[in-house]
PQR file with spaces between the fields and no chain letter, atoms N, CA, C, O and H, PARSE charges and radii, in Angstrom:
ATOM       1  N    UNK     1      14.052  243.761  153.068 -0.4000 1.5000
ATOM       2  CA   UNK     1      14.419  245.051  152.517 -0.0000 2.0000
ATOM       3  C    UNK     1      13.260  245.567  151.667  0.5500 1.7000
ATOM       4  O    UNK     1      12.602  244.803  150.961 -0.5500 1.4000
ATOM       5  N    UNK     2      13.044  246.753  151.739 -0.4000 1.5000
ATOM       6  CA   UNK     2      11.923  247.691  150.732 -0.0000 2.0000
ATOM       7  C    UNK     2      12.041  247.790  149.569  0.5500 1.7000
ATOM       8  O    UNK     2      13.092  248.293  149.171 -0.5500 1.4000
ATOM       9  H    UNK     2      13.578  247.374  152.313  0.4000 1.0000
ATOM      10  N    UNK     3      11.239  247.448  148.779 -0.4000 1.5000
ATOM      11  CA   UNK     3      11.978  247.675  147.091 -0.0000 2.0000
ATOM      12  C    UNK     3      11.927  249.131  147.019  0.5500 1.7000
ATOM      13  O    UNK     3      11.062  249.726  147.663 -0.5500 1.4000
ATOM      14  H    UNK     3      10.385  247.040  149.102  0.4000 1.0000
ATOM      15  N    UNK     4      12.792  249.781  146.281 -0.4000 1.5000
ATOM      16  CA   UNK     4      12.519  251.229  146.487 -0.0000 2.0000
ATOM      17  C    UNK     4      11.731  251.477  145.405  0.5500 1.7000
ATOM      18  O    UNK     4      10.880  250.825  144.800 -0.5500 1.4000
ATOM      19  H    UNK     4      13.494  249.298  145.758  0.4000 1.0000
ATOM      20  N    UNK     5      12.344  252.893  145.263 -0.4000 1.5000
ATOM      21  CA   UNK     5      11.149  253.340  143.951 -0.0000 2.0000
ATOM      22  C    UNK     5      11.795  253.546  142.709  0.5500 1.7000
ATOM      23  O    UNK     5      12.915  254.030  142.539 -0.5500 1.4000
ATOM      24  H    UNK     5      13.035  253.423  145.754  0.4000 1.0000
ATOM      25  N    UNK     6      10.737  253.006  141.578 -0.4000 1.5000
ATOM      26  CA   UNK     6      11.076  252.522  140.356 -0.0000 2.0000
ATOM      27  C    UNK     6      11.082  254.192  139.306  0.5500 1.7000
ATOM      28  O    UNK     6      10.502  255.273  139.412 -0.5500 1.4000
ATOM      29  H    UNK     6       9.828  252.613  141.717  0.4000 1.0000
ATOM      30  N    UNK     7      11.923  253.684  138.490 -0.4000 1.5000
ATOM      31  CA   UNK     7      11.849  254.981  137.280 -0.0000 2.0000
ATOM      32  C    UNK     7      10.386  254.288  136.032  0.5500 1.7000
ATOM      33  O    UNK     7       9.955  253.156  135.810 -0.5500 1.4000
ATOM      34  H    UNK     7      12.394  252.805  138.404  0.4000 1.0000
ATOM      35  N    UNK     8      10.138  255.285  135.647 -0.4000 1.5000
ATOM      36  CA   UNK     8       9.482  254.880  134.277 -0.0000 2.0000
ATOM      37  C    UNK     8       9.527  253.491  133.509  0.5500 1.7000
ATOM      38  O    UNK     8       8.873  252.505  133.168 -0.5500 1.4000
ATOM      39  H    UNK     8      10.488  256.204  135.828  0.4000 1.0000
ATOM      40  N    UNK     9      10.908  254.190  133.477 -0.4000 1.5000
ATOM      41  CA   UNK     9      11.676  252.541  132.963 -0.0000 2.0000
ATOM      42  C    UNK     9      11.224  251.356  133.295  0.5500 1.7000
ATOM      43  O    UNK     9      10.569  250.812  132.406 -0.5500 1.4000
ATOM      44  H    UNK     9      11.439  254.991  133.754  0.4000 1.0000
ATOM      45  N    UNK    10      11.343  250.801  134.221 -0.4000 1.5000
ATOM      46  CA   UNK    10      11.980  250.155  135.467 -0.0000 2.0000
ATOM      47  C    UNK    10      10.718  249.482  135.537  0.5500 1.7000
ATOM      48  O    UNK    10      10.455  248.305  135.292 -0.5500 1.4000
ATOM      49  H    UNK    10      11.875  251.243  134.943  0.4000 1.0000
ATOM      50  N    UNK    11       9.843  250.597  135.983 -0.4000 1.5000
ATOM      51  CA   UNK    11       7.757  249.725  136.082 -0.0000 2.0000
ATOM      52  C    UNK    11       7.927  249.153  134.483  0.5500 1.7000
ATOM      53  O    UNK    11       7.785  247.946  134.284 -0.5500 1.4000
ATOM      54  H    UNK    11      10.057  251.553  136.182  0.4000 1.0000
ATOM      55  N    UNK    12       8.141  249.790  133.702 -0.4000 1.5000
ATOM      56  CA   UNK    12       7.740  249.416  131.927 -0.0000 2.0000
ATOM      57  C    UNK    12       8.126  248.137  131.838  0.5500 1.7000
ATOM      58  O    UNK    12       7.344  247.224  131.571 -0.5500 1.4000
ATOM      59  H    UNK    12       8.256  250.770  133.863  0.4000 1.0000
ATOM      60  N    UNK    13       9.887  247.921  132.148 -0.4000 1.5000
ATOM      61  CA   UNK    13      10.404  246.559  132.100 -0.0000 2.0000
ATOM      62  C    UNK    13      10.040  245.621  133.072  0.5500 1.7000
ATOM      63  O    UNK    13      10.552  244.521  132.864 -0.5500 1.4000
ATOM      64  H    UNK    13      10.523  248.662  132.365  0.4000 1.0000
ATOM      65  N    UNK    14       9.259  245.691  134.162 -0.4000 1.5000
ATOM      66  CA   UNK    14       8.749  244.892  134.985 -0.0000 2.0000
ATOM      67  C    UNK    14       7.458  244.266  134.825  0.5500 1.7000
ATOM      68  O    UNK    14       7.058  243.115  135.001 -0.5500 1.4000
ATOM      69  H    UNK    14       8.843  246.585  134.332  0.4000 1.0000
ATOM      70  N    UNK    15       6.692  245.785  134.282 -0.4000 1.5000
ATOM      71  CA   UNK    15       5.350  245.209  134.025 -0.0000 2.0000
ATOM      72  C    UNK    15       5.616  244.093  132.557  0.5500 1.7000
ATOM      73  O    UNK    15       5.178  242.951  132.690 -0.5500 1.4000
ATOM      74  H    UNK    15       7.018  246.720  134.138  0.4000 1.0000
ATOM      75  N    UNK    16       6.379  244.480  131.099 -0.4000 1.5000
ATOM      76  CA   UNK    16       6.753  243.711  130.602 -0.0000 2.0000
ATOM      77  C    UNK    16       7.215  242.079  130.998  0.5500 1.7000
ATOM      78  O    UNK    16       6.600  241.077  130.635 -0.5500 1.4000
ATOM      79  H    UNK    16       6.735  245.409  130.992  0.4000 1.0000
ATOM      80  N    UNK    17       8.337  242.101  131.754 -0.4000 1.5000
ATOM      81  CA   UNK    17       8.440  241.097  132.134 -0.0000 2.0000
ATOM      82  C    UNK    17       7.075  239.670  132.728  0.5500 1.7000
ATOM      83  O    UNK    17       6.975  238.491  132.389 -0.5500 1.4000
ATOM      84  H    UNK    17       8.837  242.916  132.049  0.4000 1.0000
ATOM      85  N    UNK    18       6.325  240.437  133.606 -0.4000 1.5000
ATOM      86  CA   UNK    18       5.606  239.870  134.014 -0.0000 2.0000
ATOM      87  C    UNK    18       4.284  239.421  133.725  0.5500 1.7000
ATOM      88  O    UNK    18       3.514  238.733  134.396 -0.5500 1.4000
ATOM      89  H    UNK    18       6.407  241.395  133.881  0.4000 1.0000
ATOM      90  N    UNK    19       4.119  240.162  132.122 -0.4000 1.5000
ATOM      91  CA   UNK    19       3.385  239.792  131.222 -0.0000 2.0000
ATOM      92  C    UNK    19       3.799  238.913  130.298  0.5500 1.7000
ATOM      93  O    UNK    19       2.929  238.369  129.617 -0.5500 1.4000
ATOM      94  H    UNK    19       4.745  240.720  131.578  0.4000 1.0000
ATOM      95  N    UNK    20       5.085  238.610  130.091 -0.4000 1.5000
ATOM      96  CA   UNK    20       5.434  237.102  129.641 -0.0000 2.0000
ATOM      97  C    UNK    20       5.579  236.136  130.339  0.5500 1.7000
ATOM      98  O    UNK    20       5.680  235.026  129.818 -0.5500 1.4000
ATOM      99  H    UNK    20       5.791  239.052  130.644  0.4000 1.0000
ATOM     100  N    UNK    21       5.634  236.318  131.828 -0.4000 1.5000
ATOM     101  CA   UNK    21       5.135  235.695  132.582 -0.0000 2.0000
ATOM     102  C    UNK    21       3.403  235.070  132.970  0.5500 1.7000
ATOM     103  O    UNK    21       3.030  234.276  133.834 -0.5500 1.4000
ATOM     104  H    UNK    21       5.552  237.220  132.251  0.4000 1.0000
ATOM     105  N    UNK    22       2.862  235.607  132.224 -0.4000 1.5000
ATOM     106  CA   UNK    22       1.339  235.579  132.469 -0.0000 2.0000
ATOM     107  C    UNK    22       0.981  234.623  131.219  0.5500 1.7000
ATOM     108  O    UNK    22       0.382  233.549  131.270 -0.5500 1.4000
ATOM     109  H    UNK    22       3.165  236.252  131.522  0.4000 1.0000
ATOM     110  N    UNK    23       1.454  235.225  130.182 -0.4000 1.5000
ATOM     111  CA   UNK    23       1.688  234.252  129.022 -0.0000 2.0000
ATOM     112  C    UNK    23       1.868  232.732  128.860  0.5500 1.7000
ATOM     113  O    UNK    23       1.241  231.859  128.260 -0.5500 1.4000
ATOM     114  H    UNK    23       1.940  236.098  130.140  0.4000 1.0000
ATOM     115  N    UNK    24       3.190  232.762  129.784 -0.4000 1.5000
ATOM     116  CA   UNK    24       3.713  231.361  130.024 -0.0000 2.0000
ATOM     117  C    UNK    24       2.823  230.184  130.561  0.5500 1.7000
ATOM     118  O    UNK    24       2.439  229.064  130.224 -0.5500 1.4000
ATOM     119  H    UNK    24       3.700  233.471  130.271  0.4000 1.0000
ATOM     120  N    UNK    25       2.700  231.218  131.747 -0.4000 1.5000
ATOM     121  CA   UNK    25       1.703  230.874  132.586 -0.0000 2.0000
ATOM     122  C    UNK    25       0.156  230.101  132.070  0.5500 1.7000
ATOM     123  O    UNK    25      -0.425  229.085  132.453 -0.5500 1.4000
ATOM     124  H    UNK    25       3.012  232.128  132.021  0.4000 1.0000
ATOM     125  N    UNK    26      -0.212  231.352  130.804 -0.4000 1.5000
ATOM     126  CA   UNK    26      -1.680  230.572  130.571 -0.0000 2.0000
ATOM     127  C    UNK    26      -1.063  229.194  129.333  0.5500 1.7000
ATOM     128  O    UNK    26      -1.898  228.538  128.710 -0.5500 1.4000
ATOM     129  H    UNK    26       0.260  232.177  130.493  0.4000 1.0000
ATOM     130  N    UNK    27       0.436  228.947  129.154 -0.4000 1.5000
ATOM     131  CA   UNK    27       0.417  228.013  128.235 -0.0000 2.0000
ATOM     132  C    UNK    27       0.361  227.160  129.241  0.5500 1.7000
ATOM     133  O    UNK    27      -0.651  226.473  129.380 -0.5500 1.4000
ATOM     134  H    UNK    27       1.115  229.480  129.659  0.4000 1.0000
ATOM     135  N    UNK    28       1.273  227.069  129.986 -0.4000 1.5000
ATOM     136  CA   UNK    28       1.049  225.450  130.738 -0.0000 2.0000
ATOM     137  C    UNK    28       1.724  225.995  131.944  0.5500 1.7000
ATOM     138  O    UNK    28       2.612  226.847  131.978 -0.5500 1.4000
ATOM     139  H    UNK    28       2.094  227.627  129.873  0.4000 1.0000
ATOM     140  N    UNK    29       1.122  225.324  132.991 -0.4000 1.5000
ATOM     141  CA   UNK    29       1.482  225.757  134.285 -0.0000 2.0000
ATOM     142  C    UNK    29       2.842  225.212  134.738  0.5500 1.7000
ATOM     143  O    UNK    29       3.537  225.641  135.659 -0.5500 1.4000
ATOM     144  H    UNK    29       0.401  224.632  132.964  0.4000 1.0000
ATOM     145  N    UNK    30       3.055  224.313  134.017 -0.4000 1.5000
ATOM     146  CA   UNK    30       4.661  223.269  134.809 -0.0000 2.0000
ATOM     147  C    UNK    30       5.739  224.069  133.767  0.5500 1.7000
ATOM     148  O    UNK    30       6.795  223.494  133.503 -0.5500 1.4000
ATOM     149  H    UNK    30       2.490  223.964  133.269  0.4000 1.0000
ATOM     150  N    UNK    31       5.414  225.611  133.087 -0.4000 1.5000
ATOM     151  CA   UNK    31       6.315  226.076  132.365 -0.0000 2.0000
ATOM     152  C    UNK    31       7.599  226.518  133.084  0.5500 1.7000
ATOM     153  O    UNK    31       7.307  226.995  134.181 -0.5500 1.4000
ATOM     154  H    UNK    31       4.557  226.078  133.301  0.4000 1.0000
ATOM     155  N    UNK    32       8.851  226.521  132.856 -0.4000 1.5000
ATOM     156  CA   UNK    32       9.818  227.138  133.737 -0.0000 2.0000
ATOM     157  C    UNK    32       9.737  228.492  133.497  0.5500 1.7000
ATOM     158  O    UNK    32       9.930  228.923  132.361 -0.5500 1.4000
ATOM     159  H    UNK    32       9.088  226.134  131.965  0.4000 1.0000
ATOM     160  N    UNK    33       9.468  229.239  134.449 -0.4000 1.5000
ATOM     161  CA   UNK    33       9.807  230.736  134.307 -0.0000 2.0000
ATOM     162  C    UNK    33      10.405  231.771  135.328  0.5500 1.7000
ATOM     163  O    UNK    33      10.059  232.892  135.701 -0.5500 1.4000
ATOM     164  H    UNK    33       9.311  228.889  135.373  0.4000 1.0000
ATOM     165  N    UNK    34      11.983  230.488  135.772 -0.4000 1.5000
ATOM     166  CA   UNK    34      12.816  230.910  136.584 -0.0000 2.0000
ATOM     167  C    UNK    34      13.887  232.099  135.419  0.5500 1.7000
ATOM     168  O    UNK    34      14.605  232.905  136.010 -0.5500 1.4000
ATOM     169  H    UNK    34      12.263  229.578  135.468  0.4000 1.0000
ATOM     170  N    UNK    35      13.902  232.107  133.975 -0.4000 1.5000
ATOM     171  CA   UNK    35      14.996  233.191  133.446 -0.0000 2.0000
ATOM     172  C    UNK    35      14.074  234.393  133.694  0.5500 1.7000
ATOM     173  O    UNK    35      14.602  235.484  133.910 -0.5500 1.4000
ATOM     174  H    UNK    35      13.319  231.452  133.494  0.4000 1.0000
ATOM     175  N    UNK    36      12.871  234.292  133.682 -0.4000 1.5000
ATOM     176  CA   UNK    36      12.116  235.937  133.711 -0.0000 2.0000
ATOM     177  C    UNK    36      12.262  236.545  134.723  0.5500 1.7000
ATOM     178  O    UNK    36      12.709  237.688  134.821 -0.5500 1.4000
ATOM     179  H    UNK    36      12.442  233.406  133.506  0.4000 1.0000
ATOM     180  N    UNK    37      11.771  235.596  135.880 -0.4000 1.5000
ATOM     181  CA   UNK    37      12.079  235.966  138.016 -0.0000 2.0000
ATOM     182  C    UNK    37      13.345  236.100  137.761  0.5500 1.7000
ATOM     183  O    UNK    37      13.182  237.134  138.408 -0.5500 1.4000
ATOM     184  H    UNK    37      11.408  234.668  135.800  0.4000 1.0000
ATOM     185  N    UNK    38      14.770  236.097  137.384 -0.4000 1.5000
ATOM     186  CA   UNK    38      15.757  236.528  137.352 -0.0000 2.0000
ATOM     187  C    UNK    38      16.173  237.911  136.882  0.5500 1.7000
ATOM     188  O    UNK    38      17.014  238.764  137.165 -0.5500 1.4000
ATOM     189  H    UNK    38      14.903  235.257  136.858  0.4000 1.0000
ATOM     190  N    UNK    39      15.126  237.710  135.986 -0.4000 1.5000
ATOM     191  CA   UNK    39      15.325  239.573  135.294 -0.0000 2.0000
ATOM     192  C    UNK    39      14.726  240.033  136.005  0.5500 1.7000
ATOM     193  O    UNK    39      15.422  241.021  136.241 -0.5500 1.4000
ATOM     194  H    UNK    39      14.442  237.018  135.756  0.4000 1.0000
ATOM     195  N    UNK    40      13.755  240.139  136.711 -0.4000 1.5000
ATOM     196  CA   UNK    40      12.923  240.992  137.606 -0.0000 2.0000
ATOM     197  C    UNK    40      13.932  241.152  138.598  0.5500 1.7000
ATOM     198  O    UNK    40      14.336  242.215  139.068 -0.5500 1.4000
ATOM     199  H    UNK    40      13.190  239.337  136.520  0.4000 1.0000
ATOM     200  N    UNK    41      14.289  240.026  138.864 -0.4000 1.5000
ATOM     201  CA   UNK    41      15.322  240.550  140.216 -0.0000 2.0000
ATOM     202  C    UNK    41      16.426  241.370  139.851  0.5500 1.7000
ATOM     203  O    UNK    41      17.116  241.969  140.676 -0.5500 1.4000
ATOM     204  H    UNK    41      13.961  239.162  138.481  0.4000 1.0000
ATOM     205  N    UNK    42      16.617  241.403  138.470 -0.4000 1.5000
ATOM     206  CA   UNK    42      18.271  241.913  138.363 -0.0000 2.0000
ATOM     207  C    UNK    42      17.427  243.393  138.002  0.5500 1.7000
ATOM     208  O    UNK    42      18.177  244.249  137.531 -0.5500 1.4000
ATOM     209  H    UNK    42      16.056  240.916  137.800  0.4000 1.0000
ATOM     210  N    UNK    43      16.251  243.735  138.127 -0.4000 1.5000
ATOM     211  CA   UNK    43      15.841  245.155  137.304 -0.0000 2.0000
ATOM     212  C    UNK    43      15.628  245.640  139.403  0.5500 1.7000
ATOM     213  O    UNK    43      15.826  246.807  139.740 -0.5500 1.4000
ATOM     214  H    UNK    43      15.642  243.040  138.510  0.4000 1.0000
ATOM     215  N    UNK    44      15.319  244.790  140.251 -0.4000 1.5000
ATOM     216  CA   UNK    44      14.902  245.584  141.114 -0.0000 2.0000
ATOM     217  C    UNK    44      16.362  245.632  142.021  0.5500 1.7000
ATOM     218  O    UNK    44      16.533  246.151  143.125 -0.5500 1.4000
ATOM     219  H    UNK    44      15.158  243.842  139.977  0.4000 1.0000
ATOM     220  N    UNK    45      17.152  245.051  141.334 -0.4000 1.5000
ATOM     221  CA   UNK    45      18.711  245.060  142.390 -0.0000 2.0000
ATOM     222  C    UNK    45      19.463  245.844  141.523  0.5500 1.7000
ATOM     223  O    UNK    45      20.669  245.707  141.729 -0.5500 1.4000
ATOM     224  H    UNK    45      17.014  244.630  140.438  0.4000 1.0000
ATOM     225  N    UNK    46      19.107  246.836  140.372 -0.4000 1.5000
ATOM     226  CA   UNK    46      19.628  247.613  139.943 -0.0000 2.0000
ATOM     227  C    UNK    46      19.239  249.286  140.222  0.5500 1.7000
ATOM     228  O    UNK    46      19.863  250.333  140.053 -0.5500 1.4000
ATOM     229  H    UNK    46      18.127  246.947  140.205  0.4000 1.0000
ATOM     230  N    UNK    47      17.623  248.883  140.829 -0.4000 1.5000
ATOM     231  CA   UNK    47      17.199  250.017  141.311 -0.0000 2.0000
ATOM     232  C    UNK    47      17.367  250.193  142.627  0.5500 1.7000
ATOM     233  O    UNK    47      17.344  251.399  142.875 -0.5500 1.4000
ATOM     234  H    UNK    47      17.116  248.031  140.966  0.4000 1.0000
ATOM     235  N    UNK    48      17.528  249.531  143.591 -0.4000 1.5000
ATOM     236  CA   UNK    48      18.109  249.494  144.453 -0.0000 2.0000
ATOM     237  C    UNK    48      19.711  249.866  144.490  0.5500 1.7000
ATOM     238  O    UNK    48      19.988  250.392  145.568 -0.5500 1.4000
ATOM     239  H    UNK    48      17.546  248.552  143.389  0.4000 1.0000
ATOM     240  N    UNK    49      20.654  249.761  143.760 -0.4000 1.5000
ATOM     241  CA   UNK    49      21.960  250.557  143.836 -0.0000 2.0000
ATOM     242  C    UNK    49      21.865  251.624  143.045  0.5500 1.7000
ATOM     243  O    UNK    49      22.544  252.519  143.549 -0.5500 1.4000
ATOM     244  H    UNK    49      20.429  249.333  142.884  0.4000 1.0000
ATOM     245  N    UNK    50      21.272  252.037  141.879 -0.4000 1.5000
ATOM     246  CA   UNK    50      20.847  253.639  141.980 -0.0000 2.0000
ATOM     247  C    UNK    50      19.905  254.611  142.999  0.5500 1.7000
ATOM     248  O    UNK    50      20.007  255.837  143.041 -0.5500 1.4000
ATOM     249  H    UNK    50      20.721  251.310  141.469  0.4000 1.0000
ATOM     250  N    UNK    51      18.987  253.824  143.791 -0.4000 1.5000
ATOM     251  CA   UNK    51      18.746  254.538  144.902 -0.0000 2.0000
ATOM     252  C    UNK    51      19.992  254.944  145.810  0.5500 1.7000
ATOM     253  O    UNK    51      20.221  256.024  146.354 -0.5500 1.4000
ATOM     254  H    UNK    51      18.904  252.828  143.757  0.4000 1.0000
ATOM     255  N    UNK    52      20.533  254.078  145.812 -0.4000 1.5000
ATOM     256  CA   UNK    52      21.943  254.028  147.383 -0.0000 2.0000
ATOM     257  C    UNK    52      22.650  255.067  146.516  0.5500 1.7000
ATOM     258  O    UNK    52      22.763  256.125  147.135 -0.5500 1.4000
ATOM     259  H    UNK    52      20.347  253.201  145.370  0.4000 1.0000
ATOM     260  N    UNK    53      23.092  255.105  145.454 -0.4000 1.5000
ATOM     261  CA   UNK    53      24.369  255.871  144.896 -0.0000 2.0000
ATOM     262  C    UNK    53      23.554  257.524  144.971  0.5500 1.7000
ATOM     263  O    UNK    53      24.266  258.503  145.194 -0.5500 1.4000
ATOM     264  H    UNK    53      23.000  254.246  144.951  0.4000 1.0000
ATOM     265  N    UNK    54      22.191  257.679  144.786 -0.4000 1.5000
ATOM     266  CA   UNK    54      21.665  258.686  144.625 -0.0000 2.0000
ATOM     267  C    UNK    54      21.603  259.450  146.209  0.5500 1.7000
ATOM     268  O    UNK    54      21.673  260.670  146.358 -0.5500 1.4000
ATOM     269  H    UNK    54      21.612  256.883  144.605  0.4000 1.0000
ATOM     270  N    UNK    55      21.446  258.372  147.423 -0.4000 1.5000
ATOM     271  CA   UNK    55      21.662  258.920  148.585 -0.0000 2.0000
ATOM     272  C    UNK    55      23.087  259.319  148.881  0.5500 1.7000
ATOM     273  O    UNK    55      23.247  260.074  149.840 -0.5500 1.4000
ATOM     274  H    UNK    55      21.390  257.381  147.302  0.4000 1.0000
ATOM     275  N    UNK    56      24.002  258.979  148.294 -0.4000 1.5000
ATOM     276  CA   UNK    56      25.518  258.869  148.373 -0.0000 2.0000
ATOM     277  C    UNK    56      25.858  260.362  148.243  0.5500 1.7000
ATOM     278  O    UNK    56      26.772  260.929  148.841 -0.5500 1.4000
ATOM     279  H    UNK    56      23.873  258.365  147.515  0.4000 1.0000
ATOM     280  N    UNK    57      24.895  260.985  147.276 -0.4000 1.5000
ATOM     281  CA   UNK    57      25.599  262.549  146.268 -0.0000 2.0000
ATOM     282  C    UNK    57      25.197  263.382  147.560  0.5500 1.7000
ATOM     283  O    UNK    57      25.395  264.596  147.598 -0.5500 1.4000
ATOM     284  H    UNK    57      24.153  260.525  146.790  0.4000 1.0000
């Protein structure tokens, strides 16, 4: 599936996210940073059902 397209928001909280991911990252590589990949997913499976609801109107 296509990720669709992001609001303002959406890039802000992603790019965020994935800069504490980068973080983590330069502390130690065996860091867990399966809760962050969860928020990313729950920010792009939220933009994904405001796309659908927006095709809906």
């Amino acid at each position: 599936m296509a990720d669709p397209k992001f609001t303002a928001g959406e890039v802000a909280k992603i790019a965020w996210l994935t800069g504490r991911m980068l973080k983590r990252g330069i502390a130690s590589q065996t860091v867990y940073q399966g809760d962050l990949e969860r928020k990313v997913e729950k920010v792009i499976e939220g933009a994904r059902k405001r796309e659908e609801q927006q095709r809906k109107k």
